[in-house]
mmCIF file of the N, C-alpha and C atoms, coordinates in Angstrom:
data_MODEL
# 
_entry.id   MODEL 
# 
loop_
_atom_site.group_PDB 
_atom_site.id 
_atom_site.type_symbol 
_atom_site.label_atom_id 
_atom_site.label_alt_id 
_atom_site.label_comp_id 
_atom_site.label_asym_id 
_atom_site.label_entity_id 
_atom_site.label_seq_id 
_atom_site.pdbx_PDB_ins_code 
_atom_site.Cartn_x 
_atom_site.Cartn_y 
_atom_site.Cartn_z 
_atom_site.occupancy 
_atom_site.B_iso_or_equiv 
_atom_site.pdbx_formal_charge 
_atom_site.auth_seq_id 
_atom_site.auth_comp_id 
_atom_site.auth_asym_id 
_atom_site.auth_atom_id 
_atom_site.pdbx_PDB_model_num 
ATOM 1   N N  . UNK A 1 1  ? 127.621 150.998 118.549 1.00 0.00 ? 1  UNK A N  1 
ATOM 2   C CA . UNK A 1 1  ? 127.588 149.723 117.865 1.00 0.00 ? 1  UNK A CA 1 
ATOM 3   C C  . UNK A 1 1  ? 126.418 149.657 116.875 1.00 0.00 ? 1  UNK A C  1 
ATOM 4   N N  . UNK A 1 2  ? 125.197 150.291 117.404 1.00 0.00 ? 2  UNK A N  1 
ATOM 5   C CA . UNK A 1 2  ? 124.300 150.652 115.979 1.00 0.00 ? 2  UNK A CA 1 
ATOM 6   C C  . UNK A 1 2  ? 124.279 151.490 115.210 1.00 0.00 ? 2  UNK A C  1 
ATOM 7   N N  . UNK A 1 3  ? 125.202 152.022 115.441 1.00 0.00 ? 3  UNK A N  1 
ATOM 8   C CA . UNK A 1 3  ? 125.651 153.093 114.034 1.00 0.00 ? 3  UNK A CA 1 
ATOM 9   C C  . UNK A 1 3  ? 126.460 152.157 112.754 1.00 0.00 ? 3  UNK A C  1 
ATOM 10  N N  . UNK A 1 4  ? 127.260 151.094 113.368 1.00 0.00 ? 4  UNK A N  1 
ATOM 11  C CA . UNK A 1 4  ? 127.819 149.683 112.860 1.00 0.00 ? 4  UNK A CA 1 
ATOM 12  C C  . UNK A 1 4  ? 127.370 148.489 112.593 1.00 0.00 ? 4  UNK A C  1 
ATOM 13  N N  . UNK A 1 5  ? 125.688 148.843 112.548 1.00 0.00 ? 5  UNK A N  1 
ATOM 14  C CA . UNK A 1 5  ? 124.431 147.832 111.682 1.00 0.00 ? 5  UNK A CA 1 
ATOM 15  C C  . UNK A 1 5  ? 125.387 146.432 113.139 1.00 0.00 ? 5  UNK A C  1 
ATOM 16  N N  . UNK A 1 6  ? 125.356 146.675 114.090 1.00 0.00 ? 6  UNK A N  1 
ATOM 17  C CA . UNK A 1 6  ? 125.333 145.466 115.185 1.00 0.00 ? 6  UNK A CA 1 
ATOM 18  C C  . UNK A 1 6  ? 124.350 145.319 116.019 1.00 0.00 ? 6  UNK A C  1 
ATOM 19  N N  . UNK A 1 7  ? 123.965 143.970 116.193 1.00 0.00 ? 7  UNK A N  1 
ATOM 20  C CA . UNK A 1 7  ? 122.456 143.770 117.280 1.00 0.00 ? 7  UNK A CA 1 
ATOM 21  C C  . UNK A 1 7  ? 122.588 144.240 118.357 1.00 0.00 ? 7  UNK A C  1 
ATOM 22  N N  . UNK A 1 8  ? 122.037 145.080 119.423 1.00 0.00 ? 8  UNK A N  1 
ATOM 23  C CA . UNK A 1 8  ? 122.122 145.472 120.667 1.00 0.00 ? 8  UNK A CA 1 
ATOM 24  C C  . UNK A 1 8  ? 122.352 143.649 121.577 1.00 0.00 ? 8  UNK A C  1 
ATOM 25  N N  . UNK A 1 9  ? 122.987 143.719 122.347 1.00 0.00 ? 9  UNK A N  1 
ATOM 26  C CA . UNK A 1 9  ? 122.417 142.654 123.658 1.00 0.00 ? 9  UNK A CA 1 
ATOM 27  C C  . UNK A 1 9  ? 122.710 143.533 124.891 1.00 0.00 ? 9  UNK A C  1 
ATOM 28  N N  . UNK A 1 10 ? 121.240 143.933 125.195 1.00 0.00 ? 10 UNK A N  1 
ATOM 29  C CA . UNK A 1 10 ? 121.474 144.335 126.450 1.00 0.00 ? 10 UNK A CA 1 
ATOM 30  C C  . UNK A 1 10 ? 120.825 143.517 127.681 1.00 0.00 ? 10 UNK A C  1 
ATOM 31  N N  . UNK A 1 11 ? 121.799 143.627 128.583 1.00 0.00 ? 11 UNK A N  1 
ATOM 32  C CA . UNK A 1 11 ? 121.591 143.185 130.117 1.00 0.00 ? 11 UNK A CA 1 
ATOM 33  C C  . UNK A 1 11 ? 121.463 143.542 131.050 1.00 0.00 ? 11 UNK A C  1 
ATOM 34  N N  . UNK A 1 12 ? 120.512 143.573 132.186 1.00 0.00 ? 12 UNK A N  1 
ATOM 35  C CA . UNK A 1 12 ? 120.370 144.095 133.049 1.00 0.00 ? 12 UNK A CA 1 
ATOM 36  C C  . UNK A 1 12 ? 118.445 144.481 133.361 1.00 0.00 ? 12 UNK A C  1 
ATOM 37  N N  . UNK A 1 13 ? 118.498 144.792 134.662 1.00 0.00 ? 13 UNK A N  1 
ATOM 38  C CA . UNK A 1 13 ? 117.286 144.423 135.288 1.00 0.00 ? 13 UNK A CA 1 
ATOM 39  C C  . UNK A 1 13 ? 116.488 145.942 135.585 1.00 0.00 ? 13 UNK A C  1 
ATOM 40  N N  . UNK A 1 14 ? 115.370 146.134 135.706 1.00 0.00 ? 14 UNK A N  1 
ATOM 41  C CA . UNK A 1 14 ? 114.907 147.141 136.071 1.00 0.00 ? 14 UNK A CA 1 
ATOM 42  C C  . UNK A 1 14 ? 115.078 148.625 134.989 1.00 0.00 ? 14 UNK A C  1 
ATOM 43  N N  . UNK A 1 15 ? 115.492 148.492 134.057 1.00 0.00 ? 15 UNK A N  1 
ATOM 44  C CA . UNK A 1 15 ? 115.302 149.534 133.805 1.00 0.00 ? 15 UNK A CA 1 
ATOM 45  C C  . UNK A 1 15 ? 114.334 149.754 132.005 1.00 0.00 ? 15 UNK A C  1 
ATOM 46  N N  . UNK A 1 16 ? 113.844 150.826 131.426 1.00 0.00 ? 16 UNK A N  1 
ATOM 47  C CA . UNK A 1 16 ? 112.801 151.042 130.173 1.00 0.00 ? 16 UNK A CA 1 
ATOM 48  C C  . UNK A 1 16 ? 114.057 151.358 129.639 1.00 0.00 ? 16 UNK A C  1 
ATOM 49  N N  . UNK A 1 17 ? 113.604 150.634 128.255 1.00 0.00 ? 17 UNK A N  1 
ATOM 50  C CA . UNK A 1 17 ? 114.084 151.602 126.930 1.00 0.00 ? 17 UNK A CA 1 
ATOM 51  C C  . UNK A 1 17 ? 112.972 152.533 126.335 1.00 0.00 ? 17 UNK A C  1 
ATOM 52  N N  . UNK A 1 18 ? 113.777 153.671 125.796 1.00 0.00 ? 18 UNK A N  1 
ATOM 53  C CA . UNK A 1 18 ? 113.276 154.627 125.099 1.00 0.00 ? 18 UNK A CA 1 
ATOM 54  C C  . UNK A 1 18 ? 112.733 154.256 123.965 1.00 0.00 ? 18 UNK A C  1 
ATOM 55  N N  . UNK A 1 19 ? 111.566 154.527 123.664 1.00 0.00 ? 19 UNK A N  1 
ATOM 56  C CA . UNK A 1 19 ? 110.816 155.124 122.829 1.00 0.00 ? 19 UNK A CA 1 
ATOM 57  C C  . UNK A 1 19 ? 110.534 155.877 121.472 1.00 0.00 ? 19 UNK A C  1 
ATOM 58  N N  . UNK A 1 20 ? 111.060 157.380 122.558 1.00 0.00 ? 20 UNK A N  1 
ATOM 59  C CA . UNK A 1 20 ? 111.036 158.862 121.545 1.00 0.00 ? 20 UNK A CA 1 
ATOM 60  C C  . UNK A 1 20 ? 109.835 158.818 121.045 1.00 0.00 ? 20 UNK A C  1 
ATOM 61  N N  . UNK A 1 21 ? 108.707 158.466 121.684 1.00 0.00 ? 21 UNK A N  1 
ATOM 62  C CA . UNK A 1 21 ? 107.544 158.682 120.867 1.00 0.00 ? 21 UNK A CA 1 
ATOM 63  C C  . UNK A 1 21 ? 106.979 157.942 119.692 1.00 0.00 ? 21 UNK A C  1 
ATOM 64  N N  . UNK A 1 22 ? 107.807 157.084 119.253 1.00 0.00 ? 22 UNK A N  1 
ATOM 65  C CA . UNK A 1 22 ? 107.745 156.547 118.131 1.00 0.00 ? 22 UNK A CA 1 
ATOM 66  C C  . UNK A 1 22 ? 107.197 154.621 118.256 1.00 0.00 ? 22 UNK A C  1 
ATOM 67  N N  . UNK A 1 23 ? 105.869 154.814 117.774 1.00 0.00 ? 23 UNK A N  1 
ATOM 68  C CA . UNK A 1 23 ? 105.463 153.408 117.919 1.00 0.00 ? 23 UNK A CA 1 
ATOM 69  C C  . UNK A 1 23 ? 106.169 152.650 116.643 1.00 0.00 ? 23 UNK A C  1 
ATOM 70  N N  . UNK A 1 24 ? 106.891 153.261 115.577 1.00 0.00 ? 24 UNK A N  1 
ATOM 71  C CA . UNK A 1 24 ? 107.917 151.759 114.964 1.00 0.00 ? 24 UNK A CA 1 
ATOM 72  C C  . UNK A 1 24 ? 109.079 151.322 116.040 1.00 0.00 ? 24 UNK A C  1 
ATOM 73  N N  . UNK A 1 25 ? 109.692 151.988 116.621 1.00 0.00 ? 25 UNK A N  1 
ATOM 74  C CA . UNK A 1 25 ? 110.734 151.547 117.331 1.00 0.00 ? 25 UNK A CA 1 
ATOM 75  C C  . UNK A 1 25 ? 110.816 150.493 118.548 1.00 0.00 ? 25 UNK A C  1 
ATOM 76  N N  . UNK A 1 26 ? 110.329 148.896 117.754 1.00 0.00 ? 26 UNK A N  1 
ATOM 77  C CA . UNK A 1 26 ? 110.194 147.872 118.930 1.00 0.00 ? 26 UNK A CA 1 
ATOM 78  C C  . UNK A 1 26 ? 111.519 147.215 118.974 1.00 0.00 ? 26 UNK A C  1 
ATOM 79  N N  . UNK A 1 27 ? 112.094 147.269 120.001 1.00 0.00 ? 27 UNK A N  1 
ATOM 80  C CA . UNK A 1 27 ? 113.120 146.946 120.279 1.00 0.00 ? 27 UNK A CA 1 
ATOM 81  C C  . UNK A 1 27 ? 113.436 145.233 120.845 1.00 0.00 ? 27 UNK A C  1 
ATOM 82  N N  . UNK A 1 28 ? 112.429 144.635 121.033 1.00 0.00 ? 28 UNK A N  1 
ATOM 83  C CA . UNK A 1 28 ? 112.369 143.268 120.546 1.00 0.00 ? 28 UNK A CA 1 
ATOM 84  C C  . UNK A 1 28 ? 112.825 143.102 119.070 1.00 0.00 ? 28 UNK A C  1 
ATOM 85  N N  . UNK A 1 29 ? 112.208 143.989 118.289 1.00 0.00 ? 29 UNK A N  1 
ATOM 86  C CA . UNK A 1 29 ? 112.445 143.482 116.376 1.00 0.00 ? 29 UNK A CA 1 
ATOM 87  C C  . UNK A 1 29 ? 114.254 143.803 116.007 1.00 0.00 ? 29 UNK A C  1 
ATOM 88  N N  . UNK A 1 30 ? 115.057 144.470 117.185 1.00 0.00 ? 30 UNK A N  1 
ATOM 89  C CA . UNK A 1 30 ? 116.617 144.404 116.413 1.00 0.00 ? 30 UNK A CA 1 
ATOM 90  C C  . UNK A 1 30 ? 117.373 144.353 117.501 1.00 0.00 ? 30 UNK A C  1 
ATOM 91  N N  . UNK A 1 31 ? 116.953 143.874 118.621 1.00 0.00 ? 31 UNK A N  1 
ATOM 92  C CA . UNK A 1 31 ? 117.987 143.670 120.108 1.00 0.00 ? 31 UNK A CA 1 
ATOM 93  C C  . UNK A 1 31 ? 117.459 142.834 120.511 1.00 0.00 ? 31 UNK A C  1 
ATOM 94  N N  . UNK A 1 32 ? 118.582 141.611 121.526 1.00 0.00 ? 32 UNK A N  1 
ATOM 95  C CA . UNK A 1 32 ? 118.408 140.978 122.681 1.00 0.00 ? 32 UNK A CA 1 
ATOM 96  C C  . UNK A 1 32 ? 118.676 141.264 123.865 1.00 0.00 ? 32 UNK A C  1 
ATOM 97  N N  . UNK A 1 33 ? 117.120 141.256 124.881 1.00 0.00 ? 33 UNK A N  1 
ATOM 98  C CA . UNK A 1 33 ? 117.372 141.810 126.298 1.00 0.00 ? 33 UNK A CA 1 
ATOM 99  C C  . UNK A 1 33 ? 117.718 140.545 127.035 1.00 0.00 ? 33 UNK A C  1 
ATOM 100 N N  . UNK A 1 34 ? 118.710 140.344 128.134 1.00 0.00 ? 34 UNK A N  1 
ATOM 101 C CA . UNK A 1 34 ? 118.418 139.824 129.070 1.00 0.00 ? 34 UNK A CA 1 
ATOM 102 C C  . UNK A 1 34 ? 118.523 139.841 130.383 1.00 0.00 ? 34 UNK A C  1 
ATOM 103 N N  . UNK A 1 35 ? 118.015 139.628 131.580 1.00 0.00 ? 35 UNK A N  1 
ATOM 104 C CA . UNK A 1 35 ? 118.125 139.950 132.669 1.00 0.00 ? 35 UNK A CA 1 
ATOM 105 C C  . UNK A 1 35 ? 119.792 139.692 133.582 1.00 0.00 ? 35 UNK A C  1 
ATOM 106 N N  . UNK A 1 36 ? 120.212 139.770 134.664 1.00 0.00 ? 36 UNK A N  1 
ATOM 107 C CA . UNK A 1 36 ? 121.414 139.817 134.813 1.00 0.00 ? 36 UNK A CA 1 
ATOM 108 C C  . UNK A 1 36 ? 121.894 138.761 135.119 1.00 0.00 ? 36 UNK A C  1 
ATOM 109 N N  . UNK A 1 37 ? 120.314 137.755 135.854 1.00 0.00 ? 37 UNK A N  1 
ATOM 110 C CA . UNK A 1 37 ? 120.534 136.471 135.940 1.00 0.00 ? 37 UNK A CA 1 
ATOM 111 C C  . UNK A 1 37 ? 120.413 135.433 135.259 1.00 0.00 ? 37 UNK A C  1 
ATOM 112 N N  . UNK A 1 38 ? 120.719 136.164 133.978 1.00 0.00 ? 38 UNK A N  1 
ATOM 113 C CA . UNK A 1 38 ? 120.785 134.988 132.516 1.00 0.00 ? 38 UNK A CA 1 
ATOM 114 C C  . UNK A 1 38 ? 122.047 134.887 131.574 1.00 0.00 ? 38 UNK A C  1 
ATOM 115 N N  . UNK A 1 39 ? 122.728 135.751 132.194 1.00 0.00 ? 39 UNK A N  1 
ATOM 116 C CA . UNK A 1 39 ? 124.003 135.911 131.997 1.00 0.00 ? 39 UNK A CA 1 
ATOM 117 C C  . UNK A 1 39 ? 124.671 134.480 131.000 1.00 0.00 ? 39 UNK A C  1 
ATOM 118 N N  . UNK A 1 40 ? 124.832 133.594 132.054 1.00 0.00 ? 40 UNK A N  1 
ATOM 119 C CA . UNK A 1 40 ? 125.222 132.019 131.472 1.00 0.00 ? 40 UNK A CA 1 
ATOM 120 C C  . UNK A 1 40 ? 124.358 132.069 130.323 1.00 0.00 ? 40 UNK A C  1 
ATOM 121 N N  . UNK A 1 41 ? 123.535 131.863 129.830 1.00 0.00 ? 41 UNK A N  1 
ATOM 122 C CA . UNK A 1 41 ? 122.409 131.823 128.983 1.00 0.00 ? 41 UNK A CA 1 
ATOM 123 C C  . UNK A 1 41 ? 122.658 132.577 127.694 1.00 0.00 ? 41 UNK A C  1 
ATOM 124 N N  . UNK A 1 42 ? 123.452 133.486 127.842 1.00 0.00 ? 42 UNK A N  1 
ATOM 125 C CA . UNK A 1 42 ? 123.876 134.282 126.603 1.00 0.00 ? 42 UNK A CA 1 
ATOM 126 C C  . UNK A 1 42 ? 124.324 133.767 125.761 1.00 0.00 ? 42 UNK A C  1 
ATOM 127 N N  . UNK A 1 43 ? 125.799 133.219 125.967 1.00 0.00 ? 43 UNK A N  1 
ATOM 128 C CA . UNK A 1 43 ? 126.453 132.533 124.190 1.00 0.00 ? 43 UNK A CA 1 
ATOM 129 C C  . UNK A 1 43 ? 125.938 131.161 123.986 1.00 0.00 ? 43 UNK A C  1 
ATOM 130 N N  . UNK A 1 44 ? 125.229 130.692 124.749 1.00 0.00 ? 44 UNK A N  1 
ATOM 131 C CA . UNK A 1 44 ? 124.580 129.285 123.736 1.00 0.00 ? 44 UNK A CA 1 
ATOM 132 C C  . UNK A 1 44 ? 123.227 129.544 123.003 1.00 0.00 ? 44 UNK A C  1 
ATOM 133 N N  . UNK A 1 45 ? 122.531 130.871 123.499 1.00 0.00 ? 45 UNK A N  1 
ATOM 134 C CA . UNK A 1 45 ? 120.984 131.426 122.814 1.00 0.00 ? 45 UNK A CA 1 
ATOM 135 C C  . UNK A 1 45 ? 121.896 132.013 121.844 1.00 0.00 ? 45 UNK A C  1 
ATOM 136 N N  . UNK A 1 46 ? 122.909 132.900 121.648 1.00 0.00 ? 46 UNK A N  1 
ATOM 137 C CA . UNK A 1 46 ? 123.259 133.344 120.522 1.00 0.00 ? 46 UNK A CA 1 
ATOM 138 C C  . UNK A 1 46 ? 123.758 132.160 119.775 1.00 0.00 ? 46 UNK A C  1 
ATOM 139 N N  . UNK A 1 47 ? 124.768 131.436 120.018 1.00 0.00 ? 47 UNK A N  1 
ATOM 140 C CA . UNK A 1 47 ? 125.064 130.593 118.878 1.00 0.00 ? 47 UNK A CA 1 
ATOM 141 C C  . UNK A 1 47 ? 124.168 129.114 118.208 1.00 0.00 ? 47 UNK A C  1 
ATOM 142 N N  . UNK A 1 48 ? 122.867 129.707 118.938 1.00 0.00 ? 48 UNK A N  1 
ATOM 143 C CA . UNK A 1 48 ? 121.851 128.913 118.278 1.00 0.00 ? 48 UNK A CA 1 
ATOM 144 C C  . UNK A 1 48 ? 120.783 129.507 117.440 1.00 0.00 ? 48 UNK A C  1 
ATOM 145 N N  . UNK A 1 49 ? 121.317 130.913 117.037 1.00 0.00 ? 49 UNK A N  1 
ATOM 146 C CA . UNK A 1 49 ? 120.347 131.877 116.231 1.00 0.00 ? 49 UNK A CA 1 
ATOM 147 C C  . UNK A 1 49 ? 120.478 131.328 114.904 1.00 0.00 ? 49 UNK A C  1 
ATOM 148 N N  . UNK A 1 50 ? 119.519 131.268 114.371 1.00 0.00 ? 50 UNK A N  1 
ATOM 149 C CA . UNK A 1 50 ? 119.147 131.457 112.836 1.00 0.00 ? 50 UNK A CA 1 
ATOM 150 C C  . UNK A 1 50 ? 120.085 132.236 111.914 1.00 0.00 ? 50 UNK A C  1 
ATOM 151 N N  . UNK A 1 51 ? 120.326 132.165 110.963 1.00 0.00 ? 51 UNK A N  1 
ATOM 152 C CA . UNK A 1 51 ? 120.894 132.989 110.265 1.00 0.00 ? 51 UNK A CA 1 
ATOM 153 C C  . UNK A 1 51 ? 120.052 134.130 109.414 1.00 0.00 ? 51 UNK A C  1 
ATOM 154 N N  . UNK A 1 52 ? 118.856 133.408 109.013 1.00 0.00 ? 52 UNK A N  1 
ATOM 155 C CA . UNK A 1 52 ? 118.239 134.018 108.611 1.00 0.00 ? 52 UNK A CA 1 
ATOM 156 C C  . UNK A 1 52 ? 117.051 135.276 109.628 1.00 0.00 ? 52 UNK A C  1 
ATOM 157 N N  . UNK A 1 53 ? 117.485 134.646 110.580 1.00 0.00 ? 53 UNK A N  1 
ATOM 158 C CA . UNK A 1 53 ? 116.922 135.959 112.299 1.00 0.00 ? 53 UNK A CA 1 
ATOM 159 C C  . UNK A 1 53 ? 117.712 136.786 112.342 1.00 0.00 ? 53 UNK A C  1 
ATOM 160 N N  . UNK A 1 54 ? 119.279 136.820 112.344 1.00 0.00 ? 54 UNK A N  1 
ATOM 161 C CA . UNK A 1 54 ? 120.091 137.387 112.334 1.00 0.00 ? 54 UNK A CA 1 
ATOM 162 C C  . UNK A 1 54 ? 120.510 138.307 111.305 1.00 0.00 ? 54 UNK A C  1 
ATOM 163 N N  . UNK A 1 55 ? 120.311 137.705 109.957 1.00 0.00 ? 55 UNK A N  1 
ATOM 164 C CA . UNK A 1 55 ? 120.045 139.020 109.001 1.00 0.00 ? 55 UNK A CA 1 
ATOM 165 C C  . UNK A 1 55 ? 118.540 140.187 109.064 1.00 0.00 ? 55 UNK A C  1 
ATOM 166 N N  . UNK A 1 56 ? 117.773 139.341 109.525 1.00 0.00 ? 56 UNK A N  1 
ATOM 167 C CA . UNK A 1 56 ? 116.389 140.047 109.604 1.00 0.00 ? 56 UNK A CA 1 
ATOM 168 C C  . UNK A 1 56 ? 116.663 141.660 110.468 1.00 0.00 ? 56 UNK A C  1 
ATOM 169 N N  . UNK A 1 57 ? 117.250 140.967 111.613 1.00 0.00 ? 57 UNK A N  1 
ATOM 170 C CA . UNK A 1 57 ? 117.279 141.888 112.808 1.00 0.00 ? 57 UNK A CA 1 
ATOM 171 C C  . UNK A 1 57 ? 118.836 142.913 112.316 1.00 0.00 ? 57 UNK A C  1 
ATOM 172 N N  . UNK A 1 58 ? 119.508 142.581 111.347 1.00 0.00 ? 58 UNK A N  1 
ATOM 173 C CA . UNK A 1 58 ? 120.624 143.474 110.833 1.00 0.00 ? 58 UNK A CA 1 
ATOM 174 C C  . UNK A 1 58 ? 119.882 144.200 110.301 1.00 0.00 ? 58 UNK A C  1 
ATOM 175 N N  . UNK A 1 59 ? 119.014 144.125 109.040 1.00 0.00 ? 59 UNK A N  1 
ATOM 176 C CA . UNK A 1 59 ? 118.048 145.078 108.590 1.00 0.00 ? 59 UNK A CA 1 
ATOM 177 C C  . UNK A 1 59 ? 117.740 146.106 109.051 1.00 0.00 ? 59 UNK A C  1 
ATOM 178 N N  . UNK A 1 60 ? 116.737 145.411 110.006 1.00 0.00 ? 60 UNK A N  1 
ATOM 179 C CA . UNK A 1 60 ? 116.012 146.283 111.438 1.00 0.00 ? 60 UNK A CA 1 
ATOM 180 C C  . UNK A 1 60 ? 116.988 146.960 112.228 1.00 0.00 ? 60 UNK A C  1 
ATOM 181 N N  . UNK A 1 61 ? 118.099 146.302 112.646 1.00 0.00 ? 61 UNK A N  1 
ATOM 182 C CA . UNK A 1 61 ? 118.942 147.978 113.140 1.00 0.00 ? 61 UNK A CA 1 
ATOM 183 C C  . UNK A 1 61 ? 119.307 148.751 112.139 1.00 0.00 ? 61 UNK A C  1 
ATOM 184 N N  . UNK A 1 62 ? 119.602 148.525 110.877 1.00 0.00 ? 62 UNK A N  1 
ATOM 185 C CA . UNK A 1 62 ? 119.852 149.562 109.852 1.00 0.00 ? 62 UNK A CA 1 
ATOM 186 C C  . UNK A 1 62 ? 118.417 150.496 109.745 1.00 0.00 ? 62 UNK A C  1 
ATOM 187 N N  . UNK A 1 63 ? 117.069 149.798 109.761 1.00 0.00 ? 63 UNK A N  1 
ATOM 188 C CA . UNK A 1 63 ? 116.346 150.698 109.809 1.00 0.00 ? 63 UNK A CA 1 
ATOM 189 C C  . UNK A 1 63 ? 116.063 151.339 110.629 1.00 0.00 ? 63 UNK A C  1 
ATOM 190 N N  . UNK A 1 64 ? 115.978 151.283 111.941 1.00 0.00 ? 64 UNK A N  1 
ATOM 191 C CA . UNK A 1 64 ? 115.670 152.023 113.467 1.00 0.00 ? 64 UNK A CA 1 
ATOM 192 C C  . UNK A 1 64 ? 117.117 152.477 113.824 1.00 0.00 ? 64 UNK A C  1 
ATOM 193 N N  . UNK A 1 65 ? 118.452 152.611 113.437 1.00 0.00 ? 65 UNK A N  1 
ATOM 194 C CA . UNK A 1 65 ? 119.469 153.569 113.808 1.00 0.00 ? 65 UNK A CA 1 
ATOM 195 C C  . UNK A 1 65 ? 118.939 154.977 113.483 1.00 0.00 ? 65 UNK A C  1 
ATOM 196 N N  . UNK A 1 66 ? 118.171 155.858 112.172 1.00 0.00 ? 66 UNK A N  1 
ATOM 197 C CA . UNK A 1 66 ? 118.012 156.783 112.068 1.00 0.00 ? 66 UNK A CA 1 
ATOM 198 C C  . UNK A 1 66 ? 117.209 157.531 113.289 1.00 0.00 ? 66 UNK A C  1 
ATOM 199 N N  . UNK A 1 67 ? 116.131 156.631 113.355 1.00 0.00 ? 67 UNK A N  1 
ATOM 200 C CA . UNK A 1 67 ? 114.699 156.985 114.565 1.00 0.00 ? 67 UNK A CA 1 
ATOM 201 C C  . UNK A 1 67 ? 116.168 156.778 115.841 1.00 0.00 ? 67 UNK A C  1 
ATOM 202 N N  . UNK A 1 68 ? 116.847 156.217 116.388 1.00 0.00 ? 68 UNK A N  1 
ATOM 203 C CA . UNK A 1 68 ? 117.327 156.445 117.293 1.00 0.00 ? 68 UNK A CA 1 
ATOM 204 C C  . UNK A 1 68 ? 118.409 157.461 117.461 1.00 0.00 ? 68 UNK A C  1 
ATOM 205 N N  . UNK A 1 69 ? 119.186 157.492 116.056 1.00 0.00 ? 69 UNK A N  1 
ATOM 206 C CA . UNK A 1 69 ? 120.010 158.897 116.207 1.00 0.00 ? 69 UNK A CA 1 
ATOM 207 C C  . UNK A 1 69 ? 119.427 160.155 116.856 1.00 0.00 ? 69 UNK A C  1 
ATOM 208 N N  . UNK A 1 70 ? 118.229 160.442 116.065 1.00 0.00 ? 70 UNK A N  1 
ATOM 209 C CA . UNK A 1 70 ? 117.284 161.607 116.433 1.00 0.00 ? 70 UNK A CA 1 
ATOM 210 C C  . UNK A 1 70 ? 116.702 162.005 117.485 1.00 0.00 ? 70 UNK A C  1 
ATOM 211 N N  . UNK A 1 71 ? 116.217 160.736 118.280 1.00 0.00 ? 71 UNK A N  1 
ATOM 212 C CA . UNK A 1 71 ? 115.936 160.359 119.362 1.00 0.00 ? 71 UNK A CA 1 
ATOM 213 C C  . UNK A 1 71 ? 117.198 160.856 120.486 1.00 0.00 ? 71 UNK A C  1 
ATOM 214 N N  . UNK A 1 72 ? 118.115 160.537 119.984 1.00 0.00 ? 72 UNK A N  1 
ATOM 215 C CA . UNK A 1 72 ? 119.226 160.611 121.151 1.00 0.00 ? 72 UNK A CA 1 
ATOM 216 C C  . UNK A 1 72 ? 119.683 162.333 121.015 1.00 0.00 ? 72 UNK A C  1 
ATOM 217 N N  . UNK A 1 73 ? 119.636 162.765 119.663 1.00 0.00 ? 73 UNK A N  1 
ATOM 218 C CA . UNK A 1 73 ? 119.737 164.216 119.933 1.00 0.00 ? 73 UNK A CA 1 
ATOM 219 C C  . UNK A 1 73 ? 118.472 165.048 120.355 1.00 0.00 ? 73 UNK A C  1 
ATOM 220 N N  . UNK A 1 74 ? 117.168 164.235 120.716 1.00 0.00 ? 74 UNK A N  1 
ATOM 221 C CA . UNK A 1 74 ? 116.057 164.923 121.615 1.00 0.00 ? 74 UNK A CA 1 
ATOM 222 C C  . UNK A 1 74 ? 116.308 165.092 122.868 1.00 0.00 ? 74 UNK A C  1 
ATOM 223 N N  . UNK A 1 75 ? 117.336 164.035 123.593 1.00 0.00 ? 75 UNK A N  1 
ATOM 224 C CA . UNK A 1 75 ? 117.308 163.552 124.665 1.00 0.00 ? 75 UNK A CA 1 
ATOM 225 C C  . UNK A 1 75 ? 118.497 164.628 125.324 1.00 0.00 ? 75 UNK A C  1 
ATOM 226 N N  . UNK A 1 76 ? 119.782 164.492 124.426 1.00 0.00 ? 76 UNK A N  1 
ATOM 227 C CA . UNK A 1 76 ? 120.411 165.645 124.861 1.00 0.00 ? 76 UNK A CA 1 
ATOM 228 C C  . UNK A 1 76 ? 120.118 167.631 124.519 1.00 0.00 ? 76 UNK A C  1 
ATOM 229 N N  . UNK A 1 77 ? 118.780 167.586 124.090 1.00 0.00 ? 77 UNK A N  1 
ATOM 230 C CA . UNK A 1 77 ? 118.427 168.987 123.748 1.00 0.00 ? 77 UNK A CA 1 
ATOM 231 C C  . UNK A 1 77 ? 118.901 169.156 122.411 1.00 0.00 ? 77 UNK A C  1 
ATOM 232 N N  . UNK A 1 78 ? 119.636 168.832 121.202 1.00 0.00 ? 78 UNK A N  1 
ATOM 233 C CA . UNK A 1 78 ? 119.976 169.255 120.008 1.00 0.00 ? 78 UNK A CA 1 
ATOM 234 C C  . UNK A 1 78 ? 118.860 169.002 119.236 1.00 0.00 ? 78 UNK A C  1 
ATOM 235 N N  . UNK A 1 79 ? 118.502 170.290 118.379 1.00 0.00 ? 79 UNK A N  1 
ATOM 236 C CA . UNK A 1 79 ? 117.321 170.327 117.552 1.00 0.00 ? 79 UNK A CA 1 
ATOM 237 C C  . UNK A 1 79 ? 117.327 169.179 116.091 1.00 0.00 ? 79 UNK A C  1 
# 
């Protein structure tokens, strides 16, 4: 879906996102996390977004898809 300039929403508890080493890649600046017990909470925080947040953070996954492509072929061993 970020290869398709779309915002991440991910859910769920306990676990890190990756990195890759790379201090641009804040994943607050082009995804929404939320826990599993916020579930309900999801489509009324989204359909109260900004428009102008929402293009911001389209940007920002267009710019951090490359750093994560690369990233993901570190992860499976491809040079």
């Amino acid at each position: 879906a970020i290869s398709a300039g779309c915002i991440p929403i991910l859910i769920g508890d306990g676990y890190v996102l990756p990195t890759f080493d790379n201090p641009e890649l804040d994943w607050r600046s082009f995804s929404f996390k939320f826990a599993e017990s916020e579930m309900d909470q999801i489509e009324p925080f989204l359909r109260g977004l900004d428009e102008t947040l929402i293009r911001k953070m389209h940007d920002n996954v267009r710019d951090v898809y490359p750093i994560l492509e690369r990233g993901t072929h570190l992860v499976e061993g491809i040079p």
